[in-house]
C-alpha positions in Angstrom: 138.0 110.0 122.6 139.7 111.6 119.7 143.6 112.8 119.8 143.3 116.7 119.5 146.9 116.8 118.2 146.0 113.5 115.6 145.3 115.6 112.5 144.3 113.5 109.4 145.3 114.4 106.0 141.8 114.0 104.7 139.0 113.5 106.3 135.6 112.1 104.7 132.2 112.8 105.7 129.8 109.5 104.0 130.1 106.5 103.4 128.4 105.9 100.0 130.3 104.7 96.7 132.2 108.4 96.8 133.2 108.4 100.2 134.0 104.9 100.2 136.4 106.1 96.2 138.0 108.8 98.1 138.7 107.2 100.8 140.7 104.1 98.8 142.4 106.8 96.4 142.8 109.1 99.4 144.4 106.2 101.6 146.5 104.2 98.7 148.4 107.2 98.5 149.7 107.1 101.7 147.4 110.5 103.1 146.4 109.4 106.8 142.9 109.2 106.0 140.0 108.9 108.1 136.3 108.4 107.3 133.1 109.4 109.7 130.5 106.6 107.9 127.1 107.5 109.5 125.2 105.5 112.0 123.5 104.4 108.7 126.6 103.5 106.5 126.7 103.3 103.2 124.7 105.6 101.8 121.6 104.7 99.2 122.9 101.5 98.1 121.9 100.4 101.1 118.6 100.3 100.1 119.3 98.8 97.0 118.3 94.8 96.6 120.1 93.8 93.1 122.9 95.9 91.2 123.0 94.9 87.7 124.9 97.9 86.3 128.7 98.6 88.6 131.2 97.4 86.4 133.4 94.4 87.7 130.3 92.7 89.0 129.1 90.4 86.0 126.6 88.4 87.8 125.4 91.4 89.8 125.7 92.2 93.7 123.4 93.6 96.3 124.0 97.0 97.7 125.0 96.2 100.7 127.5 93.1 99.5 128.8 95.9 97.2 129.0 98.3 99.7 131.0 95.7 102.3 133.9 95.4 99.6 134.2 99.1 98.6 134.9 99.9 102.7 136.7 96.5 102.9 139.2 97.7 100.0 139.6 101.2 101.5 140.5 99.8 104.8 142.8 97.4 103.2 145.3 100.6 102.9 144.7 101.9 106.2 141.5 103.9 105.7 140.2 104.3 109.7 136.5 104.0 109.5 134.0 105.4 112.4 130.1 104.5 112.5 129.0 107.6 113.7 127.3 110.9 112.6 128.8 114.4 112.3 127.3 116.5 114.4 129.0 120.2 113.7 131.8 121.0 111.1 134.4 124.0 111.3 136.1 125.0 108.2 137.1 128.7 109.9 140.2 127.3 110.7 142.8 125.2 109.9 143.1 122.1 110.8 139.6 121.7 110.3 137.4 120.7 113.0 134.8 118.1 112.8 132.7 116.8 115.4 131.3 113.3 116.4 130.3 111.5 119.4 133.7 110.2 120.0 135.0 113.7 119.7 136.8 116.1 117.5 138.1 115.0 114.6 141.3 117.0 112.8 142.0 117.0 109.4 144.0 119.2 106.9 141.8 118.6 104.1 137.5 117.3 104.3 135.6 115.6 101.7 132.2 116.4 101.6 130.1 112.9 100.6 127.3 113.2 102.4 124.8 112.2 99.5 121.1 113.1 98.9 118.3 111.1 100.3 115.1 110.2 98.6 111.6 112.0 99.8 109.2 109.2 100.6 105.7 109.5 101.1 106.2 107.9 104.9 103.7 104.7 105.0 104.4 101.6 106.8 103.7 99.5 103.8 106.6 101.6 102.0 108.8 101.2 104.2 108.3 97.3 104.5 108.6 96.4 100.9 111.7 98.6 100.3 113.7 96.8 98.0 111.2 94.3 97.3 109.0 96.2 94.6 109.4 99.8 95.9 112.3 102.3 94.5 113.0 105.2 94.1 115.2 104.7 91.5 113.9 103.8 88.2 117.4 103.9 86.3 118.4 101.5 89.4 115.7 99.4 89.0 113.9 99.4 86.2 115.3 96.4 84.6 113.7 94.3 87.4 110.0 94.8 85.9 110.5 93.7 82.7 107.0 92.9 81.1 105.6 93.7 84.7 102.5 96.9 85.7 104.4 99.4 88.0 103.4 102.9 89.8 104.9 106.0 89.7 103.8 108.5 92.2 104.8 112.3 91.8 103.8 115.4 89.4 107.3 116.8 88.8 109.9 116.1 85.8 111.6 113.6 88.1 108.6 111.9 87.8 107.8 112.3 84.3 111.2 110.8 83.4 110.9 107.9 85.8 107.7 107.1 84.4 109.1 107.7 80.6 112.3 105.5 81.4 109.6 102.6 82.9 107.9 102.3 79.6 111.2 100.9 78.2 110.6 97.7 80.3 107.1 97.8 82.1 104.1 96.6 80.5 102.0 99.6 81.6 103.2 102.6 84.0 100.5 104.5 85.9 101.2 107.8 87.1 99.4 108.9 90.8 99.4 112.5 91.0 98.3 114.8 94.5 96.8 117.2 91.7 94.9 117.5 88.4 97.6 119.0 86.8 101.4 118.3 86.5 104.4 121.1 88.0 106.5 119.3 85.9 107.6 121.6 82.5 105.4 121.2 79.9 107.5 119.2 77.2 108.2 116.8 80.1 104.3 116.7 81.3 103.5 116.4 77.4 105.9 113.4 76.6 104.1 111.4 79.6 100.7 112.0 79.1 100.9 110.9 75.1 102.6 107.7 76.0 100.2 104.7 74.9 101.5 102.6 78.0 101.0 105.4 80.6 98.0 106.0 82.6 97.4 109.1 84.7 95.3 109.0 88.0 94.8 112.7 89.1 93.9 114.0 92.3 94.7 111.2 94.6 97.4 109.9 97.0 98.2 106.5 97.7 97.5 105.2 101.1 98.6 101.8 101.6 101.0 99.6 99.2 99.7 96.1 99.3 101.6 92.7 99.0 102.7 90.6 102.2 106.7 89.4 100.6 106.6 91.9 97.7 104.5 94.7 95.8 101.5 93.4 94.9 99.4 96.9 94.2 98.6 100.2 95.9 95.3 101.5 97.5 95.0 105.3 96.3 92.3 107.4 97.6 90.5 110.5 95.2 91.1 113.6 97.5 88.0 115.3 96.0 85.7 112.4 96.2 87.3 110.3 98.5 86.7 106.8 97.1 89.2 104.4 96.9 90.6 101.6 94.5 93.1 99.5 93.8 95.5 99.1 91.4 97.7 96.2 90.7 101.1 96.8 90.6 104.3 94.7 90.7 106.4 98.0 91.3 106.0 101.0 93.2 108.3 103.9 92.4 108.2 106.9 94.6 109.5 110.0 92.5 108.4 113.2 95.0 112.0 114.2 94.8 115.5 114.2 96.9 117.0 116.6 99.5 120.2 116.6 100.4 122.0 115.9 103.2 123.8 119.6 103.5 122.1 121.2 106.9 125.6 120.6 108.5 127.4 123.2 106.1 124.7 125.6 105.4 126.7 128.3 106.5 130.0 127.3 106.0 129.9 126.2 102.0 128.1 127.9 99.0 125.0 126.0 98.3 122.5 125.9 95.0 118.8 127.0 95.4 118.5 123.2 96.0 120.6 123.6 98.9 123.3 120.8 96.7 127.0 122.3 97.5 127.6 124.3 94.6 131.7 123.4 93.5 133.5 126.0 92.6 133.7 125.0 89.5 132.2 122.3 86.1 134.6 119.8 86.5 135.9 120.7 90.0 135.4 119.3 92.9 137.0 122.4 95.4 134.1 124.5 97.6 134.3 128.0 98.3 136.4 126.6 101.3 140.0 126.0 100.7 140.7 122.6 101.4 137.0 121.7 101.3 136.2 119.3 98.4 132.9 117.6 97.3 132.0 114.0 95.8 128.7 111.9 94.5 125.1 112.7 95.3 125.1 116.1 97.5 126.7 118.1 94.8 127.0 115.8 91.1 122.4 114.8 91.4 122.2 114.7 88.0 122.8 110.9 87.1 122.6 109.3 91.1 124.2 106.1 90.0 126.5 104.2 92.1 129.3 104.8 89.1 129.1 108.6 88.5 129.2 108.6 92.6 132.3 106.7 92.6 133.6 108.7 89.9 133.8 112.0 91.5 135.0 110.0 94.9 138.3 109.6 93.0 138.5 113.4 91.5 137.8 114.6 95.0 140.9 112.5 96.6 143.2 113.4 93.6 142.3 116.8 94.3 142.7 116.9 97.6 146.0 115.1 97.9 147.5 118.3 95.1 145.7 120.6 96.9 147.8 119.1 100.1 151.1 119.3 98.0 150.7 122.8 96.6 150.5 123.8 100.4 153.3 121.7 101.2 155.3 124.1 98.2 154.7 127.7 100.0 
């Protein structure tokens, strides 16, 4: 069980590339630092077959073999690490107060890096070929279907600029839409549906995605008419959206219309709370790299660790 009376400099909620930065930052400069991972640790990259584009990895990494020396270099300077989930956070009060199955955890300062998660459309085929043709990430993966057909299912901008993106690489791109219009904004809609190499199949939803060891096609069904076909594929990139992973601090921490944690400021990385910082996907979902993540991992520590000496001066 946790020590009520062990109170952490800075404590960090995820795992990911910014909660595995703040921790290292957080850590090499001597803060007692403690980081609640997740039962599933390390965030997206999980997912994530091949990295191409983290600097420092020339030949490229998987996600998890990148994600192994990001936590192994934080621990190096005494990061503590616990696989578990958060399971109730109080900022009321300081020390903060955060909650897991091992107990209460204290800390003077929190790092929220709890990341976004990618909306899937919840098949069993999906789910098997993860990381072997499906993505959810065409900036991630794109690359990997060079001169190759890929799918793209959605109707919104995210969508729209996956689909765009593919075109740099793919052969063709078709676009599987619910609807037999697009919600995305018009320019957006516009830019896809004039591109030679993108095809648009409207009012229909894909059922199964086929291939034993990797993509192979998808089985879409018409919702008006309900036939089915087949399309050959040798990607399959869902693009339905992301939600974050916020329902912890709902109350406690001003959140956008998206329900990301809105900082208190551009470049900041504070919250409404005093003492409560924010890193990678759940507030900065712009970009959802790996780098960017990483990036605002480090802000987040630096700030903390003032934010811990301007206390330390009243």
């Amino acid at each position: 069980m946790s020590d009520e009376h062990d109170v952490h400099d800075v404590l960090i909620i995820g795992s990911g590339p910014a909660g595995c930065t703040a921790a290292l930052y957080a850590s090499r400069a001597f803060l007692k630092t403690k980081v609640i991972a997740g039962f599933e640790a390390g965030g997206q990259l999980m997912l994530t077959s091949d990295v191409e584009n983290f600097p420092g990895y020339p030949e490229g990494v998987t996600g998890p073999e990148m994600m192994a020396d990001l936590r192994k270099q934080a621990e190096r300077f005494g990061a503590d690490f616990v696989d578990e989930d958060v399971s109730e956070a109080d900022f009321t009060e300081r020390p903060f107060r955060v909650m897991s199955p091992s107990g209460t955890h204290r800390a003077k300062t929190v790092i929220v890096a709890t990341g976004s998660s990618a909306k899937w459309l919840g098949l069993e085929s999906e789910k098997r070929l993860m990381g072997r043709g499906v993505s959810a990430c065409a900036t991630c993966d794109g690359f990997f279907f060079k001169d190759k057909a890929v799918v793209v299912v959605g109707g919104g901008d995210t969508a729209m600029e996956e689909a765009t993106f593919l075109t740099k690489y793919a052969t063709k791109v078709v676009i599987v839409h619910r609807r037999d219009s697009f919600r995305a904004s018009k320019i957006m809609a516009k830019r896809a549906m004039e591109h030679p190499k993108i095809d648009i199949v409207w009012d229909s939803a894909v059922e199964e995605v086929l291939g034993e060891e990797k993509v192979e096609g998808v089985r879409v069904k018409n919702l008006k008419t309900g036939e089915e076909q087949e399309i050959p594929s040798d990607g399959f990139f869902v693009a339905i959206g992301h939600k974050p992973n916020t329902d912890l601090f709902r109350v406690q921490l001003h959140l956008d219309e998206a329900g990301y944690v809105d900082p208190e400021g551009v470049h900041q990385t504070r919250t409404n709370a005093p003492g409560v910082f924010v890193a990678g996907d759940v507030f900065a979902h712009r970009y959802r790299q790996a780098i960017t993540a990483a990036g605002s991992g480090c802000k987040a520590a630096i700030d903390a660790e003032r934010w811990l000496e301007e206390q330390e001066a009243h």
